[in-house]
N, CA, C, O and CB atoms as a CASP TS submission, in Angstrom:
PFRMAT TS
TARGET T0000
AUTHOR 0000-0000-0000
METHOD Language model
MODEL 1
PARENT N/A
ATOM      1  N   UNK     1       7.111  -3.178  -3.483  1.00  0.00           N
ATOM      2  CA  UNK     1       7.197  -3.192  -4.927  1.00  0.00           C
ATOM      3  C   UNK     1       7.955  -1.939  -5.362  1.00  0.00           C
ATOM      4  O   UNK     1       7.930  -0.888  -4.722  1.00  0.00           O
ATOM      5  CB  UNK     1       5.778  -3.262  -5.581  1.00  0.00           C
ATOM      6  N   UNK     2       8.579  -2.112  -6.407  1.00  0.00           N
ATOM      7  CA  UNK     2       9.793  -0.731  -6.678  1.00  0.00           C
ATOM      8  C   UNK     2       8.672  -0.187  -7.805  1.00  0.00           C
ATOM      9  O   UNK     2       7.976  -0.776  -8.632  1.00  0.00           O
ATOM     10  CB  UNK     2      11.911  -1.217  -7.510  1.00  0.00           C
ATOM     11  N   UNK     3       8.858   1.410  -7.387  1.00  0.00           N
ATOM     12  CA  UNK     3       8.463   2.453  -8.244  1.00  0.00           C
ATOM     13  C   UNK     3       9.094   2.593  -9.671  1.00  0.00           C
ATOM     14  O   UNK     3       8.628   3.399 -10.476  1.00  0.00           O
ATOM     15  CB  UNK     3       8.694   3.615  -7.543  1.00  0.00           C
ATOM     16  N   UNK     4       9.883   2.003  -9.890  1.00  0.00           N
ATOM     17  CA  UNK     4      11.038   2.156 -10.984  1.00  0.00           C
ATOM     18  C   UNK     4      10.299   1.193 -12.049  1.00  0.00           C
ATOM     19  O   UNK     4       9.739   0.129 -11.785  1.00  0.00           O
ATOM     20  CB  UNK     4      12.803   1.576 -10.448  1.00  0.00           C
ATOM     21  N   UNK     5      10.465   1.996 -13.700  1.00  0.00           N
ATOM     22  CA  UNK     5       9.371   1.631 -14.624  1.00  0.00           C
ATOM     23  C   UNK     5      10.313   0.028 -14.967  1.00  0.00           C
ATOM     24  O   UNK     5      11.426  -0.227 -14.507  1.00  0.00           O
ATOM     25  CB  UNK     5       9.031   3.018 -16.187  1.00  0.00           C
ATOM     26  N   UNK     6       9.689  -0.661 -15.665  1.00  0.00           N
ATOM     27  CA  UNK     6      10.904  -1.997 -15.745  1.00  0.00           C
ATOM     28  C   UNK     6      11.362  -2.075 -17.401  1.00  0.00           C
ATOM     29  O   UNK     6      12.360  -2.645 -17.840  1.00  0.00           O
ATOM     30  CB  UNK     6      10.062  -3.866 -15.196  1.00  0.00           C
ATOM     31  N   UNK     7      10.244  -1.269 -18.241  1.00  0.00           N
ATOM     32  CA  UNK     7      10.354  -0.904 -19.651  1.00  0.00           C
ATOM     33  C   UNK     7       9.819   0.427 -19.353  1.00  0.00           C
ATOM     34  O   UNK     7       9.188   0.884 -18.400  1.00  0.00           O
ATOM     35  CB  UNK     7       9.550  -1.837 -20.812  1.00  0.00           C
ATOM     36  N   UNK     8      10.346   1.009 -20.673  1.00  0.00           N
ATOM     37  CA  UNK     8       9.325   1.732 -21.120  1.00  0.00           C
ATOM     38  C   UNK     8       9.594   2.134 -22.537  1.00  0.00           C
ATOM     39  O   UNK     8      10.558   1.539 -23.020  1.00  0.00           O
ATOM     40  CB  UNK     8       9.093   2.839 -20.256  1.00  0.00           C
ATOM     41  N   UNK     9       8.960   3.036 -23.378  1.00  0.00           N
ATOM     42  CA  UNK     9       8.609   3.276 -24.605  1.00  0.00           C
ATOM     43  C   UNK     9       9.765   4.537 -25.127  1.00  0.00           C
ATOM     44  O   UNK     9       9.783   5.730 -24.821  1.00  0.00           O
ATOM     45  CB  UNK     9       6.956   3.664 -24.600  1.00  0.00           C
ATOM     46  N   UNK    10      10.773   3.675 -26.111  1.00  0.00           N
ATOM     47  CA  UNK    10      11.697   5.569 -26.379  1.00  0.00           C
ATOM     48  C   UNK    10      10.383   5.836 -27.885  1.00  0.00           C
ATOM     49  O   UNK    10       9.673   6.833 -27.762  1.00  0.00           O
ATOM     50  CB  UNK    10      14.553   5.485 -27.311  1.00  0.00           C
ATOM     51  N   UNK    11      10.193   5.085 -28.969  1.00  0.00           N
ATOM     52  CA  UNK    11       9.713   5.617 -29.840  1.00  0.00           C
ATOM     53  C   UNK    11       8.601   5.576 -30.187  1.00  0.00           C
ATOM     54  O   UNK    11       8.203   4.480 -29.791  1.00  0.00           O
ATOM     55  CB  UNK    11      10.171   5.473 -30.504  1.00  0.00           C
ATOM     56  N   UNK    12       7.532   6.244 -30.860  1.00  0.00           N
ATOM     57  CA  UNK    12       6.373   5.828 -31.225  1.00  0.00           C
ATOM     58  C   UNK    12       5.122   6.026 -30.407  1.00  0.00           C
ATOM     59  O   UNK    12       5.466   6.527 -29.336  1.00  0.00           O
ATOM     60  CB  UNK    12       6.546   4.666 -31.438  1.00  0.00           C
ATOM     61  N   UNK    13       3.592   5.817 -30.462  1.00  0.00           N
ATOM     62  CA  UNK    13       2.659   5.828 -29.281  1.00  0.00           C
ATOM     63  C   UNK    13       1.799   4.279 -29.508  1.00  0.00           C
ATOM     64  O   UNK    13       0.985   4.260 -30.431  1.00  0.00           O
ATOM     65  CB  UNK    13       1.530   7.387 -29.337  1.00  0.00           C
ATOM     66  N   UNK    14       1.923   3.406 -28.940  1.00  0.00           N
ATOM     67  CA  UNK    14       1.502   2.298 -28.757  1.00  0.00           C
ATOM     68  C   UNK    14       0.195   2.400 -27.953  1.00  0.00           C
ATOM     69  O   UNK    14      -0.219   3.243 -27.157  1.00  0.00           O
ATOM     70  CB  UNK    14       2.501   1.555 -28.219  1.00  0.00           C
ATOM     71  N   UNK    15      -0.227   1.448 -28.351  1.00  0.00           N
ATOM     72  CA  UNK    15      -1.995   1.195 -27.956  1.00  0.00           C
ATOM     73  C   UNK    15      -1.999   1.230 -26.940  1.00  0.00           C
ATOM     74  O   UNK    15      -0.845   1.403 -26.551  1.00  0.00           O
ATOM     75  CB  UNK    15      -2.840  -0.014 -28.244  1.00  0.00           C
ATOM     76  N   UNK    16      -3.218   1.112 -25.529  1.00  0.00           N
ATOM     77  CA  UNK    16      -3.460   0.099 -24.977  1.00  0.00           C
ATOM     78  C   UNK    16      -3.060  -1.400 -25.077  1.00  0.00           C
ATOM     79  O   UNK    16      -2.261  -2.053 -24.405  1.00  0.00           O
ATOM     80  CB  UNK    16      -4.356   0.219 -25.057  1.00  0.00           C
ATOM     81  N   UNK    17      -3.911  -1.770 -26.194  1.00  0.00           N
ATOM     82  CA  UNK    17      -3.675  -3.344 -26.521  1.00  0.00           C
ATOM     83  C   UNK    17      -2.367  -3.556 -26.505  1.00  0.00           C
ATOM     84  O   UNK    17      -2.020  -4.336 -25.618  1.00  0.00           O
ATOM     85  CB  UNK    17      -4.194  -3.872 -27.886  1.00  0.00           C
ATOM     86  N   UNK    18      -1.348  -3.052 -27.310  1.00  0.00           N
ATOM     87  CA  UNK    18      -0.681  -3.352 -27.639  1.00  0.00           C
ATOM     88  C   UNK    18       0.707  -3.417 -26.217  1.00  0.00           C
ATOM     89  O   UNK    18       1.654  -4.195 -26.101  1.00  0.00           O
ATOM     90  CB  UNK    18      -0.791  -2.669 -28.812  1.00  0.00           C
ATOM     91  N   UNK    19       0.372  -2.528 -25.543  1.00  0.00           N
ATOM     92  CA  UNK    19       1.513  -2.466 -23.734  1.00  0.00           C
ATOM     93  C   UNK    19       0.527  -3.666 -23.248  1.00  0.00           C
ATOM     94  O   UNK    19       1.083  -4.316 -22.363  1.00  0.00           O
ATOM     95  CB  UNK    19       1.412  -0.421 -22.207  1.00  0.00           C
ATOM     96  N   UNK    20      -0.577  -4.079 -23.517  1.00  0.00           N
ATOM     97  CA  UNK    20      -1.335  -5.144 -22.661  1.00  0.00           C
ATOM     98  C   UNK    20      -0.896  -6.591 -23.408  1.00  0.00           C
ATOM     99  O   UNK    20      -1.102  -7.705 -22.926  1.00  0.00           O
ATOM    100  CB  UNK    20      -3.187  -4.855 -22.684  1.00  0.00           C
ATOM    101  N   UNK    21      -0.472  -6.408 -24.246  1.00  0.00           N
ATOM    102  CA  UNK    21       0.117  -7.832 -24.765  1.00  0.00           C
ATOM    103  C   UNK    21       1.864  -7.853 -24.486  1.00  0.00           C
ATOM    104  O   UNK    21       2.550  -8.834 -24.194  1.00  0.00           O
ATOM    105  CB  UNK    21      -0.254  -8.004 -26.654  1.00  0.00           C
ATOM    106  N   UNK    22       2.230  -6.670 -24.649  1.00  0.00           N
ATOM    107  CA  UNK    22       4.072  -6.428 -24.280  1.00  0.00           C
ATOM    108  C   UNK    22       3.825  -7.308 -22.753  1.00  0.00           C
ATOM    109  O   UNK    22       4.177  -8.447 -22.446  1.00  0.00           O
ATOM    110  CB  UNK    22       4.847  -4.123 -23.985  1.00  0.00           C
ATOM    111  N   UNK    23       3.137  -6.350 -22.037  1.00  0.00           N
ATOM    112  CA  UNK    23       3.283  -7.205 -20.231  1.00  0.00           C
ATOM    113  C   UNK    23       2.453  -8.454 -20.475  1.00  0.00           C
ATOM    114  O   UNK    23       1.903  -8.300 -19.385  1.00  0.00           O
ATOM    115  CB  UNK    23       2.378  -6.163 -18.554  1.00  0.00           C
ATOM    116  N   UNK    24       1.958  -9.401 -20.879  1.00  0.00           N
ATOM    117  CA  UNK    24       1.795 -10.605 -21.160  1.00  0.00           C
ATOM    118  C   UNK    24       2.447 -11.581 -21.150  1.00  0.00           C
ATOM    119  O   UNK    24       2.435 -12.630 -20.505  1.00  0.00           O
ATOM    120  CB  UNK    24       1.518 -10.655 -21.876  1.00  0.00           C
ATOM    121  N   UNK    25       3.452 -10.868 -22.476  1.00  0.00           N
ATOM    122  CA  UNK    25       4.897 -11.208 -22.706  1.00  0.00           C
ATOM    123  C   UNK    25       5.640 -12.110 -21.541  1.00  0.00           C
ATOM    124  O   UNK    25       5.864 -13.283 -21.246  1.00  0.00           O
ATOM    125  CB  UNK    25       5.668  -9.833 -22.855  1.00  0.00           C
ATOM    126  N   UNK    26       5.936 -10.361 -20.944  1.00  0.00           N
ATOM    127  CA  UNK    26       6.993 -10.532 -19.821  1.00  0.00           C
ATOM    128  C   UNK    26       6.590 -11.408 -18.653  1.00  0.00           C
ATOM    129  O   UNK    26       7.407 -12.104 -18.051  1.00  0.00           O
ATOM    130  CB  UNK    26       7.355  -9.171 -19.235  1.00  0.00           C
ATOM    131  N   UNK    27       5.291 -11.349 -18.352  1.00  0.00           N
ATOM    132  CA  UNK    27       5.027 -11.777 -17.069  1.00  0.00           C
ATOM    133  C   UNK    27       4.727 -13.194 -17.367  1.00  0.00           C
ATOM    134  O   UNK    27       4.729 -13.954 -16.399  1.00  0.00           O
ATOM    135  CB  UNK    27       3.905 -10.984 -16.323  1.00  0.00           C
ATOM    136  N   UNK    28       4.469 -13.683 -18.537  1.00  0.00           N
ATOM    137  CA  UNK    28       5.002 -15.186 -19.266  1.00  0.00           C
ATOM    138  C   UNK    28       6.401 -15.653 -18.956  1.00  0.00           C
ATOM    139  O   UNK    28       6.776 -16.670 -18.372  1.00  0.00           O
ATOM    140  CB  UNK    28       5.019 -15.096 -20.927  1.00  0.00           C
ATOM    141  N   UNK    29       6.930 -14.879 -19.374  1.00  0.00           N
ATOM    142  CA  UNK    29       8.614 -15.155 -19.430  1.00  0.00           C
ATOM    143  C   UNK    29       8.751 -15.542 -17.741  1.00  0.00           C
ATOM    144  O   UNK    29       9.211 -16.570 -17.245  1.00  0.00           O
ATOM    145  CB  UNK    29       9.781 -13.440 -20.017  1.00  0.00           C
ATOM    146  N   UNK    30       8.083 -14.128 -16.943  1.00  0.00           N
ATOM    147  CA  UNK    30       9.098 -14.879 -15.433  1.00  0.00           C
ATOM    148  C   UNK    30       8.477 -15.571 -15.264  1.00  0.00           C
ATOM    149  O   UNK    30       9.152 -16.583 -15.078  1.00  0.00           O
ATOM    150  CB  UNK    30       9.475 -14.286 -13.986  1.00  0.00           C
ATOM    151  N   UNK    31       7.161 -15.862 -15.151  1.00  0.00           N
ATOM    152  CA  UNK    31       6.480 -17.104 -14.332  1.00  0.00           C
ATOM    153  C   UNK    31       7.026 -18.699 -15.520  1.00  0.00           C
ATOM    154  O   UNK    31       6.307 -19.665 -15.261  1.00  0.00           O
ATOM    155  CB  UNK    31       4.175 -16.735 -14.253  1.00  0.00           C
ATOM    156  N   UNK    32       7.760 -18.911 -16.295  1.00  0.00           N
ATOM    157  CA  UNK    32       8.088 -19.876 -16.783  1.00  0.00           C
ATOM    158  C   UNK    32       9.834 -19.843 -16.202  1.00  0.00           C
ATOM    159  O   UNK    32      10.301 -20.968 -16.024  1.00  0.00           O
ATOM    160  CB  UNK    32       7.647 -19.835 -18.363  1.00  0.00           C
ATOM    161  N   UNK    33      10.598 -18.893 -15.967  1.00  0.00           N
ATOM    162  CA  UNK    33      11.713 -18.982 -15.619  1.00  0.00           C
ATOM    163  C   UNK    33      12.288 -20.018 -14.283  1.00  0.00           C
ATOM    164  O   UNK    33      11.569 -19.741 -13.324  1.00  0.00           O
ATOM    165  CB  UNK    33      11.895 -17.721 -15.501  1.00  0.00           C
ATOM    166  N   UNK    34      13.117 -20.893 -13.955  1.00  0.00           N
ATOM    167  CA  UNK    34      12.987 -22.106 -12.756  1.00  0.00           C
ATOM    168  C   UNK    34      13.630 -20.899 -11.681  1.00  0.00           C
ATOM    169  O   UNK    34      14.278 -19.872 -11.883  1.00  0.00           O
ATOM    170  CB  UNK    34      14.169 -23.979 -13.020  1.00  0.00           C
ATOM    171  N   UNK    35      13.152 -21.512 -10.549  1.00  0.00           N
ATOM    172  CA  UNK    35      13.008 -20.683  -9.626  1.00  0.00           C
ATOM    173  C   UNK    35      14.984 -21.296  -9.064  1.00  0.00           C
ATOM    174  O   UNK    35      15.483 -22.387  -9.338  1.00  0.00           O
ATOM    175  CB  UNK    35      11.256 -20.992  -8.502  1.00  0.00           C
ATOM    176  N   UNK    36      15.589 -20.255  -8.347  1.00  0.00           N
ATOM    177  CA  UNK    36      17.078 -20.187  -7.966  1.00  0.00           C
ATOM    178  C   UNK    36      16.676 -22.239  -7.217  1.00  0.00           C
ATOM    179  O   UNK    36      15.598 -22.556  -6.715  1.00  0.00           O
ATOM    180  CB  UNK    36      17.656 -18.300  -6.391  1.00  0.00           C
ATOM    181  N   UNK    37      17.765 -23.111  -7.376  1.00  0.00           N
ATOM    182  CA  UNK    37      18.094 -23.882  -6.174  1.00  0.00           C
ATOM    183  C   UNK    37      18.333 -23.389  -5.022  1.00  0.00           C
ATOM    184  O   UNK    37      19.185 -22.500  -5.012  1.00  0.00           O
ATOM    185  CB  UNK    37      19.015 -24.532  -6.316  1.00  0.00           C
ATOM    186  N   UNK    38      17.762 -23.730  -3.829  1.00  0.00           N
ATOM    187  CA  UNK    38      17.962 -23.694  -2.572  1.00  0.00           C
ATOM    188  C   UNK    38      19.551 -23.855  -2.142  1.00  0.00           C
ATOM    189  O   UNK    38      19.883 -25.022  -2.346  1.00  0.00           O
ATOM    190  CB  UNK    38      17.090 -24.700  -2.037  1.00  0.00           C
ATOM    191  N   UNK    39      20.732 -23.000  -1.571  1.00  0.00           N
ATOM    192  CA  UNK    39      21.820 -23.428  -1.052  1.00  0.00           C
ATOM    193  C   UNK    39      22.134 -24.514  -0.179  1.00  0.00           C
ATOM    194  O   UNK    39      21.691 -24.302   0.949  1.00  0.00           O
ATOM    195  CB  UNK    39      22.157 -22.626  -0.619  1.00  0.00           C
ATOM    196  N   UNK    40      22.716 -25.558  -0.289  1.00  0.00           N
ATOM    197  CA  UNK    40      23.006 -26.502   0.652  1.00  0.00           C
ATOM    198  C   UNK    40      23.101 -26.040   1.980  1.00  0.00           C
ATOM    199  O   UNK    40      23.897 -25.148   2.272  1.00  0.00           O
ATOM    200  CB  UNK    40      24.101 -27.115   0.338  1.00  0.00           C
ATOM    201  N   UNK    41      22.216 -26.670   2.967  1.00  0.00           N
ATOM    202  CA  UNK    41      22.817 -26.324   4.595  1.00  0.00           C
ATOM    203  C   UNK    41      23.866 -26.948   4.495  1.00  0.00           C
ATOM    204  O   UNK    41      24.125 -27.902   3.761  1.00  0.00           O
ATOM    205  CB  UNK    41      22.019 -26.820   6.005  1.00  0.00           C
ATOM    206  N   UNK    42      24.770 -26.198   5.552  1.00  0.00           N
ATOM    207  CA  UNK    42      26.077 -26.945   6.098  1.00  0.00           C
ATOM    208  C   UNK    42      25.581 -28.080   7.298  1.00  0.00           C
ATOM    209  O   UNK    42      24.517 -28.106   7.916  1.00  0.00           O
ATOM    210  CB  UNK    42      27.250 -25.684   6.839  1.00  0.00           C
ATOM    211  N   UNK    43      26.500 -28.799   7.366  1.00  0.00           N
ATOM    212  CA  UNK    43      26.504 -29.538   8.447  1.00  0.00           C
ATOM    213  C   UNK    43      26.972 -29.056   9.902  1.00  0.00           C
ATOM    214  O   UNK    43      26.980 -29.902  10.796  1.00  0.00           O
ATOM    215  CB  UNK    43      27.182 -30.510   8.072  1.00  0.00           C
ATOM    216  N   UNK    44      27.270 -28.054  10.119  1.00  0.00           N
ATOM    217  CA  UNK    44      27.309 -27.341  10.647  1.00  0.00           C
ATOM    218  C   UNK    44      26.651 -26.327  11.217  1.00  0.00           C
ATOM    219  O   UNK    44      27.165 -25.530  12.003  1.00  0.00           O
ATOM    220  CB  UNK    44      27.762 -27.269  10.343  1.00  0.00           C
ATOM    221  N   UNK    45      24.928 -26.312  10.663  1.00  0.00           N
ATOM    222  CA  UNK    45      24.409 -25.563  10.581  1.00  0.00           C
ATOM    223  C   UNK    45      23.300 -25.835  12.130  1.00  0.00           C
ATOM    224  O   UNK    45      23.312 -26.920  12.712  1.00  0.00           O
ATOM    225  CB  UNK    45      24.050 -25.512   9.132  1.00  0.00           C
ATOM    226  N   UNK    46      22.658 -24.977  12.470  1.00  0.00           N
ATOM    227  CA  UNK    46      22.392 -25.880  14.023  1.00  0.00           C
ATOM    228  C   UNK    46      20.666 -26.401  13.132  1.00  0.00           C
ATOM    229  O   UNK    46      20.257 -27.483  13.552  1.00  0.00           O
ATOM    230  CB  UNK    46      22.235 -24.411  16.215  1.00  0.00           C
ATOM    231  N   UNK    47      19.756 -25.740  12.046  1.00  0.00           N
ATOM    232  CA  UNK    47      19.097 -27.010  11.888  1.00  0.00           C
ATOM    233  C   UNK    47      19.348 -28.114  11.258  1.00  0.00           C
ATOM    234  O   UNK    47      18.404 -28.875  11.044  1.00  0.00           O
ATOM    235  CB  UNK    47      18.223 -26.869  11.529  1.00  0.00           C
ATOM    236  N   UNK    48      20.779 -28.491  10.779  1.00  0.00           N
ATOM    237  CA  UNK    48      21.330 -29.834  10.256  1.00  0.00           C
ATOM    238  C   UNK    48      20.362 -31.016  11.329  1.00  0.00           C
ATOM    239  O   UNK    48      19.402 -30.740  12.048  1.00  0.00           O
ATOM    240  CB  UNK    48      23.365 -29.907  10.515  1.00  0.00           C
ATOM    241  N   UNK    49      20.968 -32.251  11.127  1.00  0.00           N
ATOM    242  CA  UNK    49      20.286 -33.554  11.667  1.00  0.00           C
ATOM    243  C   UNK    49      21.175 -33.644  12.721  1.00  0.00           C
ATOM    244  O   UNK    49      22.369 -33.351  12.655  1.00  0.00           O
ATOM    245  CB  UNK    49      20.191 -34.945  10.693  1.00  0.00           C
ATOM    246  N   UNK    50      20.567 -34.066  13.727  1.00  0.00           N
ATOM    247  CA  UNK    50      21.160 -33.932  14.988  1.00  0.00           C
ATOM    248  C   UNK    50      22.079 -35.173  15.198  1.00  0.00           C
ATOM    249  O   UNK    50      22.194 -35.503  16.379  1.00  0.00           O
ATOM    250  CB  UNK    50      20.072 -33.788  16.091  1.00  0.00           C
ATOM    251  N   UNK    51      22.822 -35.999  14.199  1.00  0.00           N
ATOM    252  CA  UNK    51      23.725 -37.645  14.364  1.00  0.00           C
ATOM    253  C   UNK    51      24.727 -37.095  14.880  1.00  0.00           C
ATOM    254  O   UNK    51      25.391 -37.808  15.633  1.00  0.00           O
ATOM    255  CB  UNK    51      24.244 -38.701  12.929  1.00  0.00           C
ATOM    256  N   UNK    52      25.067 -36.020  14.716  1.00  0.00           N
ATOM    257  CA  UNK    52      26.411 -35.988  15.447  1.00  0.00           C
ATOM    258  C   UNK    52      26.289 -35.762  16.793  1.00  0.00           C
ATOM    259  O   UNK    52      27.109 -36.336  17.509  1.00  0.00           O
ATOM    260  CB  UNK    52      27.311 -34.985  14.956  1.00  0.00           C
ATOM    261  N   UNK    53      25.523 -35.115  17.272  1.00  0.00           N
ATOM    262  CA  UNK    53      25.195 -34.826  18.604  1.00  0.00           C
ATOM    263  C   UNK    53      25.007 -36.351  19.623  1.00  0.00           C
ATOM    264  O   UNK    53      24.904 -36.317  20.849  1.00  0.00           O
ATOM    265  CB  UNK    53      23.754 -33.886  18.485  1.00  0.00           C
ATOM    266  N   UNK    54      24.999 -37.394  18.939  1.00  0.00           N
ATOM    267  CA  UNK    54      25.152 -39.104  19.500  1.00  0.00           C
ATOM    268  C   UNK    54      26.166 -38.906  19.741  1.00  0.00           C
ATOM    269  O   UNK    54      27.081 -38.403  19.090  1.00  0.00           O
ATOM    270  CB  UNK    54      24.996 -40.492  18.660  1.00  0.00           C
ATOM    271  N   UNK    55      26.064 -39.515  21.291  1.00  0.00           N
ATOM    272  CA  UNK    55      27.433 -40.065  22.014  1.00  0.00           C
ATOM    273  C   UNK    55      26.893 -41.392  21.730  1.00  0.00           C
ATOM    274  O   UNK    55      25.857 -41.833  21.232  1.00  0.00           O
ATOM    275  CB  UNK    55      27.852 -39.658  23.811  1.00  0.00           C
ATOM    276  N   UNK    56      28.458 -42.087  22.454  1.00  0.00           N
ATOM    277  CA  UNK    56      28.093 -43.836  22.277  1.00  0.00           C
ATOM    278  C   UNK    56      28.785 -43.700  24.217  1.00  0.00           C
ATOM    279  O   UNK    56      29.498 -44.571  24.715  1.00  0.00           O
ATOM    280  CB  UNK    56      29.475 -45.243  20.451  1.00  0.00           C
ATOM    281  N   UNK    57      28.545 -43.032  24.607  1.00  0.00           N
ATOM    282  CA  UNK    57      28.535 -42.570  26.167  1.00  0.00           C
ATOM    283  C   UNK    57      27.656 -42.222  27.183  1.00  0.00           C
ATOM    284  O   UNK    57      27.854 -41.565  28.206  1.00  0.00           O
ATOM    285  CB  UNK    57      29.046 -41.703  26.269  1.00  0.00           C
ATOM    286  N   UNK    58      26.545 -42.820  26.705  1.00  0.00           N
ATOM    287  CA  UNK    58      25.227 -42.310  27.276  1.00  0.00           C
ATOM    288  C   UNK    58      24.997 -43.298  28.432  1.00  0.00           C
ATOM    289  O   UNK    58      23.998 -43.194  29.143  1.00  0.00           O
ATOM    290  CB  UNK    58      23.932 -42.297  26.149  1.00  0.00           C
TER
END
C-alpha cells in the first residue's frame, strides 16, 4: 500500500465526521468504477487452445 496521502486538506479544519464521509465518497466512487477488460490472448500464446497443434497425420 503507498504511503503517499491520496487527498488532503489545503484550507480550513474539518471534522472527523466530515474526512469520514469525504472517504465514503471516494471509496464509493472506486468500488462502483468497471473493472479494466481483460487483453485478448493471442493465438499464439502457448495457453491458447491447442487446434492447431492437430495434424491430420497422425
Amino acid at each position: 500500500m503507498d504511503s503517499a496521502p491520496v487527498f488532503r486538506v489545503l484550507r480550513g479544519d474539518p471534522e472527523d465526521t466530515e474526512l469520514a464521509a469525504l472517504v465514503a465518497v471516494f471509496t464509493a466512487l472506486a468500488s462502483a468504477a468497471p473493472s479494466p477488460a481483460a487483453p485478448a490472448r493471442s493465438a499464439w500464446s502457448p495457453l491458447a487452445a491447442p487446434t492447431w497443434r492437430t495434424s491430420t497425420l497422425r
